[in-house]
C-alpha positions in Angstrom: -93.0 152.2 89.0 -95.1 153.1 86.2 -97.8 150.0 84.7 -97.3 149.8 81.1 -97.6 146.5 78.9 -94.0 146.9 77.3 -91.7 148.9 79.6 -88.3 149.9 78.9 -85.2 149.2 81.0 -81.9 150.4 82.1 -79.8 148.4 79.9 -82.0 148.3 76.9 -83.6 152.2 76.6 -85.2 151.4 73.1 -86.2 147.5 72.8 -89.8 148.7 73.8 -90.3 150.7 70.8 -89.4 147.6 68.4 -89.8 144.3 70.4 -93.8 146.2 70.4 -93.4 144.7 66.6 -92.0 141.7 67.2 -94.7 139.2 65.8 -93.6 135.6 67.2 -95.6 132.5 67.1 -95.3 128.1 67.4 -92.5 126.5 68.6 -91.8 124.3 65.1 -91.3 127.8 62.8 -90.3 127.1 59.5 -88.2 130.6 58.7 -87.9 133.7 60.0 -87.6 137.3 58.4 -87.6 140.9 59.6 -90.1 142.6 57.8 -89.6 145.8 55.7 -93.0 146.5 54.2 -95.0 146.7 57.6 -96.8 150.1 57.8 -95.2 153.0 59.8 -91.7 151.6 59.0 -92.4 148.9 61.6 -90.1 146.2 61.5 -91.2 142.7 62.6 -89.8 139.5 63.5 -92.0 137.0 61.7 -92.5 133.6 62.0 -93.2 131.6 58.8 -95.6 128.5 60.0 -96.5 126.7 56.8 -99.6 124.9 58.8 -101.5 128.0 57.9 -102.0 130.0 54.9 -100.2 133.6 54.3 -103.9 135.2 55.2 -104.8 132.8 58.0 -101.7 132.9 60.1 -101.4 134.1 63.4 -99.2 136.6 64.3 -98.7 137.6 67.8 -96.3 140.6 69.0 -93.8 139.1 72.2 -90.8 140.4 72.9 -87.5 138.8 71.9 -87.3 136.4 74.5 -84.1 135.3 74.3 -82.8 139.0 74.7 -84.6 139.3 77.9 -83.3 135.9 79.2 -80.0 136.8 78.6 -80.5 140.3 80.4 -81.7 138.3 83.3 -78.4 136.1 83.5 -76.6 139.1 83.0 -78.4 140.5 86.2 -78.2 137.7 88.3 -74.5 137.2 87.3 -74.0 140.6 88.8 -75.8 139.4 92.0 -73.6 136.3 92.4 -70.3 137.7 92.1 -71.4 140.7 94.5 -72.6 138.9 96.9 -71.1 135.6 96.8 -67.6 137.1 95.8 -65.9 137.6 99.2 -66.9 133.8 100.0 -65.6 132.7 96.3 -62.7 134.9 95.4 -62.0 132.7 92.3 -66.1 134.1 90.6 -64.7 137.5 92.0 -63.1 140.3 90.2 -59.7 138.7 88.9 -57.0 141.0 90.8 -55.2 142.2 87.8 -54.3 140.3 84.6 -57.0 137.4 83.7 -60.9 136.8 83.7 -63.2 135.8 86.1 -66.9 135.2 85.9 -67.3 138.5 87.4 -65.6 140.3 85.1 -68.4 138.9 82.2 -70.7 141.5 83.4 -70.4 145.0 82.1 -69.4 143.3 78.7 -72.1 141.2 78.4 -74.6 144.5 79.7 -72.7 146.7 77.2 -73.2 143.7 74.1 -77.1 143.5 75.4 -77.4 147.6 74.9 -75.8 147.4 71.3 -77.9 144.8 70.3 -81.2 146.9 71.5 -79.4 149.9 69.9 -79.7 148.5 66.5 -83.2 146.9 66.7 -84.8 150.2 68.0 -82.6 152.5 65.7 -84.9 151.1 62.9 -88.1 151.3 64.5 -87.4 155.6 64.8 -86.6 156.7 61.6 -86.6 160.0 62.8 -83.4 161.0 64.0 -84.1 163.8 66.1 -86.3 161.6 68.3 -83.7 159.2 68.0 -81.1 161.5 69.8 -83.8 163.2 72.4 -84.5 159.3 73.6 -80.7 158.6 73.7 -79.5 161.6 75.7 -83.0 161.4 78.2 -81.9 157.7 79.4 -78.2 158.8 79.0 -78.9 161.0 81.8 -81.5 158.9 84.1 -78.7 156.5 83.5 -75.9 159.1 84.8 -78.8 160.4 87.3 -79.2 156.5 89.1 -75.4 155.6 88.8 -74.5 158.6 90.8 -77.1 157.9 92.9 -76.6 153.7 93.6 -73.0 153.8 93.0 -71.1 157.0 94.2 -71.0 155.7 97.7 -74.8 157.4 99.0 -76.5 154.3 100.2 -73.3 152.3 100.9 -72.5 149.2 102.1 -76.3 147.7 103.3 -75.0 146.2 106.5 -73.8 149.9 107.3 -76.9 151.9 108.8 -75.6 154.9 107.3 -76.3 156.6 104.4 -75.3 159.7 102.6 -71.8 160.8 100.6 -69.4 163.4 100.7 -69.6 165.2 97.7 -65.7 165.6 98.3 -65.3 161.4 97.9 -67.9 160.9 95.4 -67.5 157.9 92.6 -67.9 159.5 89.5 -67.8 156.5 87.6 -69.3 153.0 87.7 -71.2 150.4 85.1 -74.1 152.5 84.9 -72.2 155.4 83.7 -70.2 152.7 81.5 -73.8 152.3 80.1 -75.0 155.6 79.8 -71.5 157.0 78.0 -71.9 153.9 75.3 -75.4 154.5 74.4 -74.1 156.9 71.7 -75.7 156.8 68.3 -74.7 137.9 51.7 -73.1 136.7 54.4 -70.5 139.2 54.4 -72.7 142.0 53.1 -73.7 143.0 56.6 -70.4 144.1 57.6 -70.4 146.8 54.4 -74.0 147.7 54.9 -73.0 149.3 58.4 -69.2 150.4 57.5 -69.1 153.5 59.2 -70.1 151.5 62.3 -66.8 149.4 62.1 -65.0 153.0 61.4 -65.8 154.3 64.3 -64.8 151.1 66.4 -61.5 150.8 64.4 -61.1 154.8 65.6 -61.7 154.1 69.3 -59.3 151.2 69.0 -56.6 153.3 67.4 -57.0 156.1 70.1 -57.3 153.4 72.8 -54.0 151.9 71.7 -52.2 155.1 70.9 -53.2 156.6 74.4 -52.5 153.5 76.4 -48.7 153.1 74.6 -48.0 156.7 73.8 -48.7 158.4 77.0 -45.7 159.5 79.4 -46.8 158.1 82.9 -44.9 160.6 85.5 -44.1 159.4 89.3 -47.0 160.1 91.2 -48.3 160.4 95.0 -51.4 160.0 96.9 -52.3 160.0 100.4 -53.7 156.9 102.5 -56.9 157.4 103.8 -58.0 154.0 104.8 -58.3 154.3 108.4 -57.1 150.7 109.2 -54.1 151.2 107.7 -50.5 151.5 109.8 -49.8 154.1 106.7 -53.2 156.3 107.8 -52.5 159.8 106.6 -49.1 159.5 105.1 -48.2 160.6 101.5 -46.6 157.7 99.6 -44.4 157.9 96.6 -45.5 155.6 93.6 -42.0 155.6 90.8 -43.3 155.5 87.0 -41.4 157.6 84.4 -42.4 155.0 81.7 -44.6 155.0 78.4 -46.3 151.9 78.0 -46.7 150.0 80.6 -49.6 148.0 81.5 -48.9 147.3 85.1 -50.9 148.5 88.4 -49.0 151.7 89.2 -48.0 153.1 86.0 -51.0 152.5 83.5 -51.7 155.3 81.6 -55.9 154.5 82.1 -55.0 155.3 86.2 -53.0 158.3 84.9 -55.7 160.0 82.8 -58.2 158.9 85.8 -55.8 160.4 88.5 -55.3 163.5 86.6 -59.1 164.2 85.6 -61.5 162.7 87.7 -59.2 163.2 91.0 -58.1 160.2 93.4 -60.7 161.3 96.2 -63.6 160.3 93.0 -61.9 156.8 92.1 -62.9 153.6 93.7 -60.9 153.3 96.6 -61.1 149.2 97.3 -59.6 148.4 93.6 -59.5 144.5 93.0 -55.7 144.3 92.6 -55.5 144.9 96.5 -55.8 140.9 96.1 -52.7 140.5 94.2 -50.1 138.5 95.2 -47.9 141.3 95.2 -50.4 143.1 97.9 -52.0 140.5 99.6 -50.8 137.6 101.9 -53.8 135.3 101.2 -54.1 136.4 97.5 -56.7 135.9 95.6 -58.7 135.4 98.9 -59.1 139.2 101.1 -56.6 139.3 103.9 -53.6 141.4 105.4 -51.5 143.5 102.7 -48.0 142.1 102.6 -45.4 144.1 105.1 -43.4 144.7 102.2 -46.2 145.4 99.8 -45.8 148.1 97.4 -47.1 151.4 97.8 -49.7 151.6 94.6 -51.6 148.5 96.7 -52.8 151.4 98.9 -53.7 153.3 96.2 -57.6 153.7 94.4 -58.2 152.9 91.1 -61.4 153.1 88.8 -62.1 150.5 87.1 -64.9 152.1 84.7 -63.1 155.2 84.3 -62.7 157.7 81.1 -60.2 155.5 79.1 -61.4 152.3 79.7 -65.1 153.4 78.8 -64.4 154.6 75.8 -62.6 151.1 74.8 -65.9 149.7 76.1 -67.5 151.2 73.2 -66.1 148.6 71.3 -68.2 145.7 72.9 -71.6 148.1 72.4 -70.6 147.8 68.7 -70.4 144.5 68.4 -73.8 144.0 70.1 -75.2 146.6 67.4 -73.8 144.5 64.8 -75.8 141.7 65.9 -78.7 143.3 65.7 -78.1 144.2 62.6 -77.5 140.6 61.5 -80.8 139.9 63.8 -82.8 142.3 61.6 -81.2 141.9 57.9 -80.4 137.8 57.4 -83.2 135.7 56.9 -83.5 132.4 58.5 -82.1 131.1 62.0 -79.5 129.3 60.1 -77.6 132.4 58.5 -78.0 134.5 61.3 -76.6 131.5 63.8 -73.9 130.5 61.5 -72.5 134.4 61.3 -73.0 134.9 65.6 -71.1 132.0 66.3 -68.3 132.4 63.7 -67.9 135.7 65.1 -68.2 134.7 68.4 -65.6 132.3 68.4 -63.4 134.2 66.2 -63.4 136.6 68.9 -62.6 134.6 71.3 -59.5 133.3 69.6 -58.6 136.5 68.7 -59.1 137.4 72.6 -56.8 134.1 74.2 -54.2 134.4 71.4 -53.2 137.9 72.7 -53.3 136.9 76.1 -51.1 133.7 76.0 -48.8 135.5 73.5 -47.8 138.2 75.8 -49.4 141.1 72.7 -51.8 142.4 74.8 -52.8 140.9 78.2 -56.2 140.0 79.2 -57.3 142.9 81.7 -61.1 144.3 82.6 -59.6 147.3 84.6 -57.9 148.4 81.8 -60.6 147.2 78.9 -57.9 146.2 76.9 -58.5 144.7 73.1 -57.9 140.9 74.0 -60.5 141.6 77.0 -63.0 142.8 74.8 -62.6 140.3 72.2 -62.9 137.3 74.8 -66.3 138.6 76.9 -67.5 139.7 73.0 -67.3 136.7 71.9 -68.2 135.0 74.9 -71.7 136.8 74.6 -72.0 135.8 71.4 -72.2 132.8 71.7 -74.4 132.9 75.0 -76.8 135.1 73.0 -76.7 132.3 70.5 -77.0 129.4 72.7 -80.4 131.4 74.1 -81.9 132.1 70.4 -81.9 128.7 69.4 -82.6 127.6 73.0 -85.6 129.6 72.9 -86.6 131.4 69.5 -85.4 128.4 67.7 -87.0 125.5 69.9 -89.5 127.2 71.5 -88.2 126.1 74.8 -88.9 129.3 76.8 -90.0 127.5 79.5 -86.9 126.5 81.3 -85.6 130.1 81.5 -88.4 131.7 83.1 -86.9 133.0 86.3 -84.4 134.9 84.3 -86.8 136.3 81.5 -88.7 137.5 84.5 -85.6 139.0 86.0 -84.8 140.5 82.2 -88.1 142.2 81.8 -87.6 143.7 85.0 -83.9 143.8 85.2 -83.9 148.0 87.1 -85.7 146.9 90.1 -84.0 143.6 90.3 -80.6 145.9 90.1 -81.4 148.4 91.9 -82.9 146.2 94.7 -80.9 143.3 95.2 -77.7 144.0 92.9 -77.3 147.4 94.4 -78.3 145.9 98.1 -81.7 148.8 98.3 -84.1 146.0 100.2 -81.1 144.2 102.3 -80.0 147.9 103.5 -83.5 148.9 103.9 -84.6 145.2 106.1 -81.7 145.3 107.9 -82.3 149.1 109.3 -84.8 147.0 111.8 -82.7 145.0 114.0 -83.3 143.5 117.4 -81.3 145.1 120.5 -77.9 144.6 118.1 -78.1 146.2 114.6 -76.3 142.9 113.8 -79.0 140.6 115.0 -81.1 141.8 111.9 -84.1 139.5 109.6 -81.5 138.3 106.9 -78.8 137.8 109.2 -80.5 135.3 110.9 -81.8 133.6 107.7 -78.3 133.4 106.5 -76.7 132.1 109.7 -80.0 129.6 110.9 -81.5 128.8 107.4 -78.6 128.4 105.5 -74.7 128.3 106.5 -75.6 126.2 110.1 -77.7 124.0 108.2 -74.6 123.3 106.0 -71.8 123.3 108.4 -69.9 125.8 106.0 -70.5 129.7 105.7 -69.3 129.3 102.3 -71.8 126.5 100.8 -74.5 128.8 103.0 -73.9 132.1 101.4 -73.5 130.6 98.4 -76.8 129.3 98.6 -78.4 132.2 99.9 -77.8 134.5 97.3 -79.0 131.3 94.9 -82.1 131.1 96.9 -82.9 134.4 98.9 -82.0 136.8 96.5 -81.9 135.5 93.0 -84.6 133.5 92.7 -86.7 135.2 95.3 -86.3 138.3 92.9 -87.3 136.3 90.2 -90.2 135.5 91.5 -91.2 139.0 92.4 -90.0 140.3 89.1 -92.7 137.4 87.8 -95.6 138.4 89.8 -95.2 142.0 89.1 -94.7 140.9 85.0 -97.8 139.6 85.8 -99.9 142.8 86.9 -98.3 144.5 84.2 -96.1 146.5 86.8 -92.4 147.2 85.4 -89.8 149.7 86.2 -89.8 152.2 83.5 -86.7 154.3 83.2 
């Protein structure tokens, strides 16, 4: 931890740089405009109050609150369906086809970095400084992804920590992040044109890929130790070009072939599939005549799918752009939430039509049209929530949780503090400090281990994080990556 007064974070490397600039001030604003003339190419965010003159009026630099806030609901999302997800399969991962609250996530954290992208772009005009900020939190992004989620700390009821270089994850949504942090009313849209290039070229190579690419038969060997198959090699039958199905997707193919099945994600979400699983969507016992690919790993952020990911960081950059070049709430709301629920049209119509399914392990287009535009108009509802009303108030916990949204990842997302607490145990390593609050505090209290986790991760880690997040906002303490 480093003590700063505007730190920077994992999922927004550059708003400090800009939101340093961002001048906002009274609830009851009359217009707001971005700035161009500010010395040192500084662009602000100023609020016109006409119960001052031009020379009189105060200006204060805050950072764009409703940014944070979302950040922070982003965060504790993540928290949720982690923790709460085994209780609640149906906020879980959605086994194959379909979306889930948890499957909001990584969208909504890749829509927040294109947004930041945009706004601290034009607060370094110097592009060589530009790139050297990029590719340093590129790779404290790859450095900590590697490090939270390539298996070394583990599960934090396991005392154990430590990976096998052999079985490491190279992928997860910190490397999603770090491999997308790459560099009138209409007008926007031409002013950034080779932006929209580039997304309509990862689109065309995403689709070409996915429908072009020969998908051979293909074997693996089961190394879940529970298993009745422990050790065997099993035969998965493809042949096929096309196909968006479990076994013979060409994003698993490409994964498979470069990354290698010991670095994948061995407890894939479609092990809850009805075609797997007798108590699908809900964990249980694979079916006795399940198919063999249900025994097989998957990744979930691996090389195809991120680079269809970049497709979401675009449209966040596009809002930014819209943030920083319309003047007024009024035009910038009225183009987010167009787009937003054009998006999401867009999104359902390919789904329900059979085009293109809706699918997060794959990334497909429909997929990132619907959590696009889902964050659009969450990041709308927030800015007029907020910047608009000036009712910041009743989202403190999670602006808290946004300004300090590493620690609050790393710590309860990624499980650091319940791993490190429950290393001091009582005679049993299972009679452990929040074991006991769970079972005594919360699920006996209720009558239902259900209700009581769900409520403990409301209680005991969201909003206790918040609050720690708040105090240390206070002292001026952040996590600075």
């Amino acid at each position: 931890m480093t003590k700063q007064r505007f730190p920077q974070y994992l999922s927004q490397p550059f708003l400090p740089y800009i939101l340093r600039h961002l001048c906002l001030r009274r609830p009851h604003m009359a217009d707001t405009s971005i700035k161009d003339d500010a010395p040192d190419n500084q662009h602000r965010l100023i609020i016109s109050d006409s119960g001052f003159p031009p020379e009189e009026r105060p200006q204060k630099t805050k950072r764009l609150a409703s940014l944070d806030i979302f950040r922070g609901l982003t965060v504790a999302l993540m928290i949720l369906v982690d923790d709460a997800g085994g209780e609640w399969p149906m906020i879980g991962h959605a086994p194959w086809n379909g979306c889930n609250l948890a499957d909001f996530v990584m969208p909504f954290f890749l829509f927040i970095v294109g947004v930041a992208i945009a706004l601290a772009l034009k607060r370094i005009p110097d592009r060589l400084m530009a790139i050297k900020k990029v590719t340093l939190r590129t790779l404290k992004l790859l450095f900590w992804g590697l490090l939270l989620q390539g298996s070394f700390t583990q599960d934090p009821d396991k005392l154990t920590y430590g990976v096998d270089m052999k079985k490491i994850r190279w992928c997860g949504i910190l490397q999603a992040q770090a491999k997308d942090l790459s560099p009138g009313q209409f007008s926007i849209f031409k002013l950034y044109c080779w932006h929209w290039l580039m997304g309509a070229c990862v689109l065309i190579v995403y689709m070409a890929v996915s429908y072009g690419t020969y998908v051979p038969d293909w074997h693996f060997t089961v190394h879940d130790r529970d298993s009745a198959d422990y050790g065997k090699v099993l035969t998965v039958a493809c042949g096929a070009r096309g196909k968006l199905d479990p076994p013979c997707n060409v994003v698993g193919y490409i994964d498979r072939e470069i990354l290698g099945m010991n670095h994948m994600y061995q407890h894939p979400a479609w092990t809850r599939s009805k075609a797997c699983n007798e108590y699908s969507p809900d964990k249980g016992p694979f079916r006795k005549d399940a198919p063999s690919w249900c025994y097989a790993p998957f990744e979930p952020e691996g090389i195809l799918s991120s680079i269809s990911a970049i497709l979401s960081t675009i449209i966040g950059v596009h809002f930014g752009h819209v943030l920083m070049h319309l003047k007024g709430h009024s035009d910038r709301l009225k183009h987010w939430v167009v787009m937003g629920f054009a998006l999401l049209v867009l999104g359902i119509t390919l789904h329900f039509t059979g085009a293109i399914p809706l699918n997060k392990q794959l990334y497909t287009f429909s997929y990132v049209c619907v959590t696009s535009g889902a964050a659009a108009l969450v990041f709308s509802f927030f800015y007029i929530l907020v910047d608009v009303w000036g009712m910041r108030f009743l989202c403190l916990p999670l602006e808290w949780i946004g300004m300090n949204a590493m620690l609050v990842y790393v710590m309860a997302a990624e499980g650091v503090f319940a791993k490190f607490i429950n290393g001091w145990y009582y005679g049993d390593p299972h009679n452990t400090l929040i074991n006991w609050i769970q079972q005594h505090i919360f699920i006996q209290v209720w009558h239902s281990r259900k209700v009581g986790i769900l409520l403990y991760v409301i209680f005991a880690e969201i909003l206790f994080w918040a609050i720690v997040a708040g105090m240390l906002h206070q002292l001026g303490l952040h996590w600075k990556l």
